[in-house]
ZAMARGU-4260 file (C-alpha; in steps of 0.2 Angstrom, whole numbers, plus 5000, padded with zeros to 4 digits):
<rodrens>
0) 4437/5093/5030 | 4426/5108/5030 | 4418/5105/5043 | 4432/5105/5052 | 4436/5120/5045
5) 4422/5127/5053 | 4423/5121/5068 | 4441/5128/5071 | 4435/5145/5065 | 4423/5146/5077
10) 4435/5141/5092 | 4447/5154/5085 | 4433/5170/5085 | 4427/5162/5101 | 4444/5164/5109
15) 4448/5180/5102 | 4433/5186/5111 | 4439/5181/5128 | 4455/5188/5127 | 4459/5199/5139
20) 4457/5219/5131 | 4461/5233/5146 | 4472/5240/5158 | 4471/5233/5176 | 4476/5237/5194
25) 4483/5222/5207 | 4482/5222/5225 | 4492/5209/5233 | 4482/5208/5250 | 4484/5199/5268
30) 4472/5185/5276 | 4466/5201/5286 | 4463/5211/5270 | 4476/5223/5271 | 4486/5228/5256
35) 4504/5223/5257 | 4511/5235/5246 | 4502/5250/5251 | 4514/5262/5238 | 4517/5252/5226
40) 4503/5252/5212 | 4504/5237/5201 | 4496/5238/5183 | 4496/5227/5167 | 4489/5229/5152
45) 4477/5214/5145 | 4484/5194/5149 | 4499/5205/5156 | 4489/5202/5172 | 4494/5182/5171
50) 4513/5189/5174 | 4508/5201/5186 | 4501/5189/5195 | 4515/5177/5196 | 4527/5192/5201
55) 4516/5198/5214 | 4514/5179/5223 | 4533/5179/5222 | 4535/5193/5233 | 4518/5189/5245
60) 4516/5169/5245 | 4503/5168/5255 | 4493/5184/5249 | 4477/5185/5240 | 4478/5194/5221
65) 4461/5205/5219 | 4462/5211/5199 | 4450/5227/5195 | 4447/5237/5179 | 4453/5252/5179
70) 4440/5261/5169 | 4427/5255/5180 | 4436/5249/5197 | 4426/5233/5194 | 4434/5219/5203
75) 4438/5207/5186 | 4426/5192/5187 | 4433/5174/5183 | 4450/5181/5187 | 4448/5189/5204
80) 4452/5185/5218 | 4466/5171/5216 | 4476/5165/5234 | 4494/5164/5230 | 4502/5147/5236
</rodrens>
């Protein structure tokens, strides 16, 4: 029993470190590269990104979501760039 305990700690700590902590900018963009809402600036808070996301595929089905931090306009690894389908 306490090692299960344990082992469930750790996969709670290890979780909690990979949750997303930050304020980000999305770009919905064409197969060209070219942004399809030029003046519109979409930004999400955290895992608010995963319903950004979703919202911005809705509008652009077939465009390519590029996530970047907005503290360091770093493209966000692991999460960036996703193809809407």
């Amino acid at each position: 029993m306490m090692k299960k305990i344990g082992l469930l700690s750790i996969i709670l700590l290890l979780n909690g470190c990979m949750t997303l902590n930050g304020d980000y900018r999305l770009v919905a963009l064409d197969e060209n590269g070219n942004d399809l809402a030029p003046k519109v600036q979409m930004l999400a808070h955290g895992t608010g990104i995963y319903r950004s996301k979703i919202v911005l595929c809705k509008a652009f089905p077939k465009a390519t979501i590029r996530i970047y931090d907005t503290g360091t306009n770093q493209e966000l690894k692991g999460k960036s760039p996703r193809k809407c389908r």
